[in-house]
N, C-alpha and C positions, 0 to 999 in steps of 0.2 A: 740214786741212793741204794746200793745195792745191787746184787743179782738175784733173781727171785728164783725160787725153784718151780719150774714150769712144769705142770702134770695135764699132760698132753691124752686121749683117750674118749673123748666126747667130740660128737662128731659135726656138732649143732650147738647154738648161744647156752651158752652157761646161766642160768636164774636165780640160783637159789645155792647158798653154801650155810654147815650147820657143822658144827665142832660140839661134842661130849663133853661133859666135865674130863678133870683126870683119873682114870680109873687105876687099877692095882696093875693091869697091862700096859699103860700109856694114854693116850686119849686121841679121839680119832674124827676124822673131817669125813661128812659126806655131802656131795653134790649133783645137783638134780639140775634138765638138761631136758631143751626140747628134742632131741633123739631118743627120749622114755625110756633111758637105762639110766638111774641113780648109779652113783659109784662110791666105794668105800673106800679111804684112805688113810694110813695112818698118817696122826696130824703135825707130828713131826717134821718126818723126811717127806713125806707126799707118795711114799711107794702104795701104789696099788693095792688094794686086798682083793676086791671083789667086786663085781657088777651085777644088780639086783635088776632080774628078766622078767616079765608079766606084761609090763602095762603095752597098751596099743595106742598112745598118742604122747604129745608133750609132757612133760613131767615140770611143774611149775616149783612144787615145795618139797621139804625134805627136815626129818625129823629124826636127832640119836634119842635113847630116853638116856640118864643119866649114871646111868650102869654101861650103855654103850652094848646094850643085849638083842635090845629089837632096834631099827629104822621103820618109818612112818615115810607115806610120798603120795604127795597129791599130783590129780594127773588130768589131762583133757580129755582120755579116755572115760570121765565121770565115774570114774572111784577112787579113794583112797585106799593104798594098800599098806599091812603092816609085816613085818619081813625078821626072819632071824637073823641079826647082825654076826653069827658066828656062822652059820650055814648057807646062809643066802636065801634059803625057803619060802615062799611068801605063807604068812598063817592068817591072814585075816585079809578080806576084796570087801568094802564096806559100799555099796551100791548106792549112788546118786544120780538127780535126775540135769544136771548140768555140770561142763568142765568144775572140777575141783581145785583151785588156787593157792590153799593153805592149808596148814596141818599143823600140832604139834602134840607131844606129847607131855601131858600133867608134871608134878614133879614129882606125886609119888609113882607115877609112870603107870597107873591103873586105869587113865584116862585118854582118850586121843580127842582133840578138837580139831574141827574143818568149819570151811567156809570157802564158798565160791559166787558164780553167777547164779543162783536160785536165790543168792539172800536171806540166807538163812546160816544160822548159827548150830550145828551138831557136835555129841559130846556124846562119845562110844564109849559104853564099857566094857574094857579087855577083858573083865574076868567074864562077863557075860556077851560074847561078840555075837550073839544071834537076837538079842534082846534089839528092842528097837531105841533108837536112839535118842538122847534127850535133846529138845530144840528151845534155842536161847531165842526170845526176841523177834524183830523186825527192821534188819539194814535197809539202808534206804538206797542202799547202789549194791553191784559185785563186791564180795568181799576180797579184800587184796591179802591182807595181813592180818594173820591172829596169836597172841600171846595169851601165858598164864601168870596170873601173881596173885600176891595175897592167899600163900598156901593153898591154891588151887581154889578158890573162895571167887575171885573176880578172874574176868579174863577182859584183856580188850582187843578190838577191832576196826578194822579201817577201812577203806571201801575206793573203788578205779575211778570213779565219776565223780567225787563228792569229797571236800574239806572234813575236816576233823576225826580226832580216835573216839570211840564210844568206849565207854568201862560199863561190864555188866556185873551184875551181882549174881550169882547162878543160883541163891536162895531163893532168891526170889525175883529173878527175871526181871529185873527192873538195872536203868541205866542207872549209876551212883556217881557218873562223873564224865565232863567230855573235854578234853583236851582240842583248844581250836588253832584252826591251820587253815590260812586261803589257799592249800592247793589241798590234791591228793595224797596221801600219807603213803608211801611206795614201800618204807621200810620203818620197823619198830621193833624196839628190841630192850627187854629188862635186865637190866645190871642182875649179875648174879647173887649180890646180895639183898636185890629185892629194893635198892636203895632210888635209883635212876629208871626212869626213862629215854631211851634214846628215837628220836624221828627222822626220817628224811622228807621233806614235801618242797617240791620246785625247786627253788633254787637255796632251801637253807635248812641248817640242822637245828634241832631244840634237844633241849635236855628237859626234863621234869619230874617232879619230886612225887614217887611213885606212892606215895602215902595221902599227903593233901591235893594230888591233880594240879601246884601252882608251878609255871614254867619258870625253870631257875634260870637259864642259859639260850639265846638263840643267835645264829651266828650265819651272814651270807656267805655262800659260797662261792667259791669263781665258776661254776655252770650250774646247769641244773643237774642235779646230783639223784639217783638213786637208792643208794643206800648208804648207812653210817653204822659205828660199831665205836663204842667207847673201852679203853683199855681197859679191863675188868680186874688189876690188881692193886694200882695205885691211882685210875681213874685222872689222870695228869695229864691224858694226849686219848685224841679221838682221830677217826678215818673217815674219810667221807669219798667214795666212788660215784662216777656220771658218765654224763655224754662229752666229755673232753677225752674220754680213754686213761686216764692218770687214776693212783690210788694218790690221795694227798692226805696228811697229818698234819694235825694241828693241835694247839696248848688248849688247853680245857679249859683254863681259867681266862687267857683272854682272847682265844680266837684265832690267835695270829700263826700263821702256817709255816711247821717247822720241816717240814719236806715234803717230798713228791718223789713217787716211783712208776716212771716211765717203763714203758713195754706190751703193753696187749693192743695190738691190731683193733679192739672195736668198741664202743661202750661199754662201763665196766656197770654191772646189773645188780653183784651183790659184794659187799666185803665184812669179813667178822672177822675179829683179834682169839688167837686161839684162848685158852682158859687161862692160862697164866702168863698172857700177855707179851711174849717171847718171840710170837712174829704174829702176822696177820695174813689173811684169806681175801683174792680177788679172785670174781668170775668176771668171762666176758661175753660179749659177743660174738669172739674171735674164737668161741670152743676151747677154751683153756681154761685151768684155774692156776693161778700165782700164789706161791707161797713165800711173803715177805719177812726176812727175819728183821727186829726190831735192832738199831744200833745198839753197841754198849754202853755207850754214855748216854746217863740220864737227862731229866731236864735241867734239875740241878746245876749236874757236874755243865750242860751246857752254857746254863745261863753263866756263871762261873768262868768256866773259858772264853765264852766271847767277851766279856767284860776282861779277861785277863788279856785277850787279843788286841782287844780294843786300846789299854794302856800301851801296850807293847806299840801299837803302832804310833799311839800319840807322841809315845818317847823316839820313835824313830823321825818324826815330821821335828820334831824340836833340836833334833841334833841335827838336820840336814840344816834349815833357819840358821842353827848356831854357824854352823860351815858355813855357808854362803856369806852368815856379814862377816866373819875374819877372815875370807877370802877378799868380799869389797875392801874392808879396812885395809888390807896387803897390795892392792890394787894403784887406793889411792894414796899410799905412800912409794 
């Protein structure tokens, strides 16, 4: 389905991909890489901007704020670093006592959250980066995956060893909801308008209704899958990447798989649909990332043409039938 634009530049498995909103310049993809050089890219064309230099080990997570001013990147080297997305600079090395896994940045973008192998939930604040940091809770595994929602109010988390997401309330450090899952939650990701949940664990995706924590949607998938990304403007088709190496799409409403994009050499680790939904983001293992442009025909106009194909060909089976018997009738006369 397509030729992807391949951005070639990393020199180790691909982990982690993050796209900005759209800002007044455009909007831009960066991904992080256990060779511990995130890289910026405009999220467009995929052209290069820049590669952010410090860390000394794997680089797992990777964070725009929504300005697209600073990047956030969690690393194995046990810090998180926070970086000027126009200069490259690193401005903040936040010191942890084990590999760092995840990162993001708040939405009013004055806040950074982490979580790694200590189990522990931290929550930096930029305007104060020497202040020490605020600590959520108690995970019961490594933390894999961290999000923010509910105006920066809740955040949730997921964990390497252990089923289900936790929702914390940061007022008061208490869980307010837990989203269940018999595997691992590898990937999580909130709709931009704060409306959806999206999960990956083992072999299937969920959706869930990021208000009441009730699972609206969950869906097997042909492997086990690492991560998902649902279309963020008409929410009508979702992605889901694994250990089969394929990016594959599918109907939102009922599951059913409307293609597949062949081409990475290795397991695909992460994928996310840029902001206005125009193409999507695969990393792999293979050291690459894929940028998939979305077709032009919707699902609509799809369902619509195959239903119009579909007649088309039934009128063609009913004309051949019709030939064959005035051919017999001419036979047996």
């Amino acid at each position: 389905m397509g030729v992807p634009l391949v951005c070639h530049g990393h020199s180790r498995p691909v982990v982690d991909v993050s796209y900005s909103p759209v800002t007044p310049d455009g909007f831009f993809l960066i991904s992080a890489s256990k060779d511990s050089n995130p890289m910026l890219r405009n999220g467009e064309t995929g052209d290069w901007i820049g590669t952010f230099e410090g860390h000394k080990g794997a680089v797992w997570s990777c964070s725009l704020d929504k300005h697209a001013m600073r990047a956030a990147s969690a690393s194995a080297d046990f810090t998180a670093k926070v970086w000027n997305a126009l200069s490259g600079d690193e401005l903040h090395s936040f010191e942890h006592k084990h590999i760092v896994r995840a990162c993001a940045f708040s939405e009013d973008t004055h806040l950074l959250l982490t979580g790694g192998m200590e189990k522990i939930l931290r929550i930096f604040d930029l305007n104060r980066p020497d202040a020490p940091p605020k600590e959520v809770g108690n995970s019961p595994g490594s933390i894999r995956t961290v999000e923010w929602l509910h105006s920066d109010n809740t955040i949730l988390s997921s964990c390497t060893d252990t089923g289900n997401i936790r929702l914390w309330d940061i007022r008061s450090d208490k869980i307010v909801g837990t989203l269940e899952t018999k595997s691992p939650v590898t990937s999580a990701e909130v709709s931009l308008e704060g409306r959806y949940i999206t999960t990956a664990d083992g072999s299937s995706v969920k959706f869930w209704d990021a208000n009441n924590f009730g699972l609206l949607k969950s869906y097997d998938m042909p492997c086990n899958v690492e991560s998902a990304s649902l279309e963020p403007t008409h929410g009508k088709t979702f992605i889901a990447g694994g250990e089969d190496m394929w990016v594959h799409r599918f109907d939102f409403q009922t599951g059913e798989e409307i293609g597949c994009n062949k081409g990475h050499h290795g397991p695909v680790h992460c994928v996310r649909y840029a902001p206005e939904g125009e193409s999507y983001t695969s990393g792999s293992e293979d050291g690459t990332v894929r940028i998939w442009e979305v077709e032009l025909v919707n699902l609509d106009q799809e369902s619509n043409l195959s239903g119009h194909v579909k007649l088309v060909a039934e009128e063609v089976v009913r004309k051949a039938e019709s030939l064959r018997i005035r051919e017999k009738a001419a036979e047996a006369k």
